[in-house]
C-alpha beads as a LAMMPS data file, in Angstrom:
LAMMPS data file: protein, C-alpha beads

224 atoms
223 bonds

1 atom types
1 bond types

-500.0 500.0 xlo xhi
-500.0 500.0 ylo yhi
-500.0 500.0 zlo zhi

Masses

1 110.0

Atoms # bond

1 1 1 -387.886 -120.386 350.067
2 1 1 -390.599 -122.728 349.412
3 1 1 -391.912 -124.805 352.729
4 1 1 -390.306 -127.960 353.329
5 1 1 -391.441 -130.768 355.048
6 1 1 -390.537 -134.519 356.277
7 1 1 -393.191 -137.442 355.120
8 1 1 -393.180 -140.754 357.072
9 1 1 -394.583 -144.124 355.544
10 1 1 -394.319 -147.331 358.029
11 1 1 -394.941 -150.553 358.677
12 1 1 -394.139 -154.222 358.074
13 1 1 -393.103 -156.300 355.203
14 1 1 -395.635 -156.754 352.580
15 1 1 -397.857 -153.133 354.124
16 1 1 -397.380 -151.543 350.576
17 1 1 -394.558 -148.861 351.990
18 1 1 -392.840 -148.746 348.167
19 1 1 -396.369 -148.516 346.560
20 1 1 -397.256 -145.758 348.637
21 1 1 -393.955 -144.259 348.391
22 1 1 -394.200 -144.517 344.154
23 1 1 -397.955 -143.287 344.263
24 1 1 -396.628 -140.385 345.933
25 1 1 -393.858 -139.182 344.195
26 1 1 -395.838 -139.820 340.706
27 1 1 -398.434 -137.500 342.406
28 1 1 -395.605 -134.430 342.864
29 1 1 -394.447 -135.601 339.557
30 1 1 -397.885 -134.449 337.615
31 1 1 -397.552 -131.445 339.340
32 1 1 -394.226 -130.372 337.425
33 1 1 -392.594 -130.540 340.822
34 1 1 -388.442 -132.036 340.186
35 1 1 -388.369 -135.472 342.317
36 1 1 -385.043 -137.331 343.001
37 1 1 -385.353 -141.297 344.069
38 1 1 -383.111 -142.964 345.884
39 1 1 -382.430 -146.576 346.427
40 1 1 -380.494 -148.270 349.008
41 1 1 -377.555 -149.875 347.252
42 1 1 -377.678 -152.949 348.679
43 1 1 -381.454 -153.748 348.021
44 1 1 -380.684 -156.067 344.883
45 1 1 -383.851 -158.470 345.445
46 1 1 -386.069 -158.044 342.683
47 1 1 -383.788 -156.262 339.859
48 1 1 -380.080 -154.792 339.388
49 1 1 -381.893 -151.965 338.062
50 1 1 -381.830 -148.547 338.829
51 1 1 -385.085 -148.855 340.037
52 1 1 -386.966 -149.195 343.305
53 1 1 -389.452 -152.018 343.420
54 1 1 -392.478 -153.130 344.831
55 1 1 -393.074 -156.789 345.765
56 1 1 -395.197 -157.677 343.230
57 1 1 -392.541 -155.828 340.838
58 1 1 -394.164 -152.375 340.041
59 1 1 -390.847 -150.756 339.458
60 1 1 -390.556 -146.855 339.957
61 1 1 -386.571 -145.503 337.789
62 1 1 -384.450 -143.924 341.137
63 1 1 -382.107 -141.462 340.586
64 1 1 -379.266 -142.980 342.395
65 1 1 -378.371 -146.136 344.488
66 1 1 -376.211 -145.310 347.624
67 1 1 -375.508 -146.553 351.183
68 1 1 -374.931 -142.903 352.716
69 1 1 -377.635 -140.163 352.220
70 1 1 -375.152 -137.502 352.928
71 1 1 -373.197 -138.581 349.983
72 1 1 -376.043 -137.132 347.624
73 1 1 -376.480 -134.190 349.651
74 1 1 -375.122 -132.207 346.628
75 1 1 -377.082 -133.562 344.014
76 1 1 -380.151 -133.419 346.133
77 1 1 -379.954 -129.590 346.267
78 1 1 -381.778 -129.747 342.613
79 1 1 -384.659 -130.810 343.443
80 1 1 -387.460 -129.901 344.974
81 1 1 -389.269 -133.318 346.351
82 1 1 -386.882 -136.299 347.634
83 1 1 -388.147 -140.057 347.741
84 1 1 -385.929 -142.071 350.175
85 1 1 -386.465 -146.228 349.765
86 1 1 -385.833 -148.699 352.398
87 1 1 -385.076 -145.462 354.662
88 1 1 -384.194 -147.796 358.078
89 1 1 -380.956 -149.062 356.587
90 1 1 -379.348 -145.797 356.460
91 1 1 -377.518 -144.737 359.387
92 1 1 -377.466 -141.045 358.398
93 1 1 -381.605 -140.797 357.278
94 1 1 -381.803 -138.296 360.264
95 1 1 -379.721 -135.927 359.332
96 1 1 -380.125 -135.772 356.120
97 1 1 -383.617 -135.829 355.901
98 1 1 -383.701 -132.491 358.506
99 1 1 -381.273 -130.962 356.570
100 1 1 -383.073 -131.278 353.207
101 1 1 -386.441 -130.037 354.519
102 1 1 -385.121 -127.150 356.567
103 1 1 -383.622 -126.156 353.422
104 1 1 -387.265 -126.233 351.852
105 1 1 -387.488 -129.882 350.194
106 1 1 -390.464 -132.169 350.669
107 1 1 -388.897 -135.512 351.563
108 1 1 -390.866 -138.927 351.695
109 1 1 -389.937 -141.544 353.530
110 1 1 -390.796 -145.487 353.305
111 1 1 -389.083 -147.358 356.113
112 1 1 -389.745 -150.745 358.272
113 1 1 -390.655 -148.890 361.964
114 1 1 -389.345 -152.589 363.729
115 1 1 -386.966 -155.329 362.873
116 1 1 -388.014 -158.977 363.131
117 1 1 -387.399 -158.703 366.907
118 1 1 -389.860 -155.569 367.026
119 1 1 -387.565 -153.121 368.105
120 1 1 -386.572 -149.836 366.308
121 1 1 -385.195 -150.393 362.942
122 1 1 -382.186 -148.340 363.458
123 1 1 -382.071 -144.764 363.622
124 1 1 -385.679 -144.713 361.850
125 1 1 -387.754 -143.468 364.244
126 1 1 -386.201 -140.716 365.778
127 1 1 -387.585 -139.415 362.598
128 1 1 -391.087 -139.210 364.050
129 1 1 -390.687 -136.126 366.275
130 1 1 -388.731 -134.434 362.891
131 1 1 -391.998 -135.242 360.774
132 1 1 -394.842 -132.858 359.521
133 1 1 -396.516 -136.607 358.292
134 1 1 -396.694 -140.018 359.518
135 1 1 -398.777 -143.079 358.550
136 1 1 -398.241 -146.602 359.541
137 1 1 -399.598 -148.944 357.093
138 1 1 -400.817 -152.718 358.260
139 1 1 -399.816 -155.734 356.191
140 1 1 -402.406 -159.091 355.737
141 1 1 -401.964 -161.857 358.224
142 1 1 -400.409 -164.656 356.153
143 1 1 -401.645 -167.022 358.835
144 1 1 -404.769 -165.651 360.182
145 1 1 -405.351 -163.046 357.237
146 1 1 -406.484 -160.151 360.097
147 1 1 -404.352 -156.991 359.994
148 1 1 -400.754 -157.241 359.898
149 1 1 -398.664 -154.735 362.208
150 1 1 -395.520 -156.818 362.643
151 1 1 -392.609 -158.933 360.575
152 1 1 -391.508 -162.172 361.190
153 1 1 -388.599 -163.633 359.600
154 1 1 -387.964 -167.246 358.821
155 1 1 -384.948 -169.391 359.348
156 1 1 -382.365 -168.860 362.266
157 1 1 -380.648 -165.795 360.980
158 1 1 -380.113 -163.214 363.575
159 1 1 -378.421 -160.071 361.705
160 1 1 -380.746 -157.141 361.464
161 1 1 -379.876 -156.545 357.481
162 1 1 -381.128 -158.965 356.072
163 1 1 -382.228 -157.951 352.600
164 1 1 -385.156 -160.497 351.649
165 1 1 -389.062 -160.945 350.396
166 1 1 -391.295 -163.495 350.860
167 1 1 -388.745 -166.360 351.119
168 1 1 -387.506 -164.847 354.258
169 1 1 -389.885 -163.090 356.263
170 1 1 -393.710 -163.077 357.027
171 1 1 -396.425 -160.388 357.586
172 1 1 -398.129 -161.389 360.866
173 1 1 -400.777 -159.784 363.260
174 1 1 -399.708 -159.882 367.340
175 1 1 -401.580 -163.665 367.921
176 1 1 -399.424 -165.206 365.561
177 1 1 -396.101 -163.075 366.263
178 1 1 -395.860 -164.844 369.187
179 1 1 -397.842 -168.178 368.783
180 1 1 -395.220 -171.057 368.573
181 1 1 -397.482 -173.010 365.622
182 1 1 -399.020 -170.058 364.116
183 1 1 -401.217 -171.445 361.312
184 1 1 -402.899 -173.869 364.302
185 1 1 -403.490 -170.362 365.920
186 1 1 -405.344 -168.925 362.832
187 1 1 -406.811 -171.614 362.528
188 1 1 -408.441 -172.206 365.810
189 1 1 -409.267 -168.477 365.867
190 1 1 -411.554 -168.922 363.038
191 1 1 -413.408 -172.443 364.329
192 1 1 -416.344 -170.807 363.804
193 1 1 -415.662 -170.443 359.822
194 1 1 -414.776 -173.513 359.415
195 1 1 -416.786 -175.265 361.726
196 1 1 -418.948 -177.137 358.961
197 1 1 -415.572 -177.674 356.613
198 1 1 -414.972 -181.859 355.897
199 1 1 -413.266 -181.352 353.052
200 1 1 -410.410 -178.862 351.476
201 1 1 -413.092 -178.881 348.240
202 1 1 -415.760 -176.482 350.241
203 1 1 -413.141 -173.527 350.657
204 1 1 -410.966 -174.196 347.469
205 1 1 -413.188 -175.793 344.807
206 1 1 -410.729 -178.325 342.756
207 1 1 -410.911 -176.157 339.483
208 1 1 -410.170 -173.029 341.399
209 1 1 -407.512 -174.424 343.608
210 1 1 -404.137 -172.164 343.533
211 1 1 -401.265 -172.964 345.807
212 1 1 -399.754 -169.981 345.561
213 1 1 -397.112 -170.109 349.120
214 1 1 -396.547 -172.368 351.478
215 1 1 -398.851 -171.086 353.405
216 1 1 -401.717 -172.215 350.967
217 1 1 -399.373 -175.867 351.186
218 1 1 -399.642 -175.860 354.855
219 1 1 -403.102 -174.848 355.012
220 1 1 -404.353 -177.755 352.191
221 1 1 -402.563 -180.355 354.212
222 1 1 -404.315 -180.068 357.556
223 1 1 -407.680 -180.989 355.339
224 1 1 -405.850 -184.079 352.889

Bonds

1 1 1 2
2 1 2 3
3 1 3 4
4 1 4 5
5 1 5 6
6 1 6 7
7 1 7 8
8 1 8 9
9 1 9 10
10 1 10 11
11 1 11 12
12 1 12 13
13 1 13 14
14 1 14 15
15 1 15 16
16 1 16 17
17 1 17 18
18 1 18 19
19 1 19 20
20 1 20 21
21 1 21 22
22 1 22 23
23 1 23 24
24 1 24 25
25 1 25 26
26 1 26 27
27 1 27 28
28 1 28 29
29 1 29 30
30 1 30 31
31 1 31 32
32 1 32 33
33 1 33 34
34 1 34 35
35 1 35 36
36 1 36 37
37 1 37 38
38 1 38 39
39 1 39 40
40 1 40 41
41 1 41 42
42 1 42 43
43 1 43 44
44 1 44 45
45 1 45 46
46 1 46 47
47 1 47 48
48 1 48 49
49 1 49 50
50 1 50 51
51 1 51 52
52 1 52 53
53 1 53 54
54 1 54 55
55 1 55 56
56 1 56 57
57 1 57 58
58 1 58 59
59 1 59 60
60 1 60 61
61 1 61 62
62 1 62 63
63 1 63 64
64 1 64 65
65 1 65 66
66 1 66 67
67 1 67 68
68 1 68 69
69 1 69 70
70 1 70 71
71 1 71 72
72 1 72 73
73 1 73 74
74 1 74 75
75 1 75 76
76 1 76 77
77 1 77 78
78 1 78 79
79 1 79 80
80 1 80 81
81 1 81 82
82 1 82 83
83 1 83 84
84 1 84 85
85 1 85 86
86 1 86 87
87 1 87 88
88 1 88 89
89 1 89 90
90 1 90 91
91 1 91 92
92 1 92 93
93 1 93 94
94 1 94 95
95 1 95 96
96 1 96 97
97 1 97 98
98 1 98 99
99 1 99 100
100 1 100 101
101 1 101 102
102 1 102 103
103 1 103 104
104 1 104 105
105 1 105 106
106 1 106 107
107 1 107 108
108 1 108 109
109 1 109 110
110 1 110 111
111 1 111 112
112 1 112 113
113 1 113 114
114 1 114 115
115 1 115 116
116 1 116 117
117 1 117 118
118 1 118 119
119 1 119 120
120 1 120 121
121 1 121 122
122 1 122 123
123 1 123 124
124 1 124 125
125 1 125 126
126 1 126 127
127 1 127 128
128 1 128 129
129 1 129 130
130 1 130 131
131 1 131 132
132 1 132 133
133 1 133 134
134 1 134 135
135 1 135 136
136 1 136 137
137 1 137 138
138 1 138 139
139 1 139 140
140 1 140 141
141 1 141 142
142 1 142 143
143 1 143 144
144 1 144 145
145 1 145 146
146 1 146 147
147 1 147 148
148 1 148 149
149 1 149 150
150 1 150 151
151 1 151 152
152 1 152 153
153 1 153 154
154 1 154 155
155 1 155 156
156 1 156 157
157 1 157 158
158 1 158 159
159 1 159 160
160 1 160 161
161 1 161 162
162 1 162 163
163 1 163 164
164 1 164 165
165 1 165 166
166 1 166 167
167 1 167 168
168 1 168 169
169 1 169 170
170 1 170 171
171 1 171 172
172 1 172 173
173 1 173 174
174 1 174 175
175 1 175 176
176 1 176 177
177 1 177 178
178 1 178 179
179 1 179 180
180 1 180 181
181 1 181 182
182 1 182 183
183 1 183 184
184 1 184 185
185 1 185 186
186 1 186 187
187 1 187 188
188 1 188 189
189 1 189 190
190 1 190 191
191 1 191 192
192 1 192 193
193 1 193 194
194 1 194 195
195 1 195 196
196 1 196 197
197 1 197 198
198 1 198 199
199 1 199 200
200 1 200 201
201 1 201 202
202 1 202 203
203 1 203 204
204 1 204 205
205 1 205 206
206 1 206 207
207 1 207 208
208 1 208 209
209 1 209 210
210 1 210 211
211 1 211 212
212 1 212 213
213 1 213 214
214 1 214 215
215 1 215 216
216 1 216 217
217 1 217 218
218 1 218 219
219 1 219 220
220 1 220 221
221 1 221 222
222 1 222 223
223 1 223 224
């Protein structure tokens, strides 16, 4: 029986978990190795597609969509290297994942580690003691731009699942987690940068400017 083995990638929104995730299993793929995806069944934000996404909509075709790992368990027996999406929304990732790798499969795992709160994203990280690999990929500050460990969600919402991309949460770095005017934050941070700065023109020339978010908006109207 060939050597199985359980792959962790984590981190925040926007940390490139999916890419990672599809970089990997196209890897095992060139190497005539069988690879089942599989997408959670609720995650409907950037297709209906069969088809797990990145954020900027590099699409990877999954086998399956479901809401319970277990239910697969059959069909995952015929292959040999298992790609689990959005792996903190399913209450059964645990089990499932042991199970498959003590029966020899590689399985790779892309999960949120925290919720918007910062606590465990549900049964997630009891996964870490069960893993031969773990990496925890960082995000960009989209106040501050320094590394990004957290997720910060917009709006007053307070259920965990909450399925959403950039119009509902933020990548942020500990300062502005918890700073109550965030971009003020950033931008005090880095005085020194734009100590000399009169005018929006010196940092975004006016046949170069792109307001791309409303961070960019936010940003452009502390200098107009």
């Amino acid at each position: 029986m060939s050597k199985g083995q359980i792959q962790l990638i984590l981190g925040p929104m926007f940390s490139g978990k999916t890419t990672e995730l599809i970089r990997r299993m196209r890897r095992y793929e060139t190497a005539n190795h069988k690879c089942m995806v599989i997408k959670y069944e609720k995650d409907n934000r950037y297709d209906d597609t069969d088809a797990i996404s990145t954020h900027d909509k590099h699409m990877y075709s999954a086998n399956v969509k479901t809401s319970c790992l277990l239910d697969q368990e059959f069909s995952a027996l015929k292959y040999s290297v298992i790609g689990i999406d959005e792996g903190q929304f399913y209450k059964d990732v645990v089990e499932f994942c042991e199970k498959m790798a003590n029966m020899g499969k590689i399985v790779i795992v892309a999960a949120l580690d925290g919720t918007y709160q910062r606590k465990g994203f549900g049964s997630i990280l009891e996964l870490v003691p069960l893993a031969e690999s773990i990496v925890k990929l960082t995000a960009v500050c989209m106040y501050c731009y320094n590394d990004a460990a957290f997720t910060k969600r917009k709006g007053n919402e307070t259920q965990i699942e909450l399925i959403g991309g950039k119009e509902s949460y933020l990548a942020v770095c500990r300062t502005c987690y918890f700073a109550q005017s965030p971009l003020k934050t950033a931008l005090k941070e880095n005085k020194a940068q734009f100590s000399n700065i009169t005018n929006v023109d010196q940092i975004y020339p006016p046949k170069q400017l792109k307001i791309s978010s409303e961070i960019d908006i936010l940003f452009y109207s502390l200098f107009i």
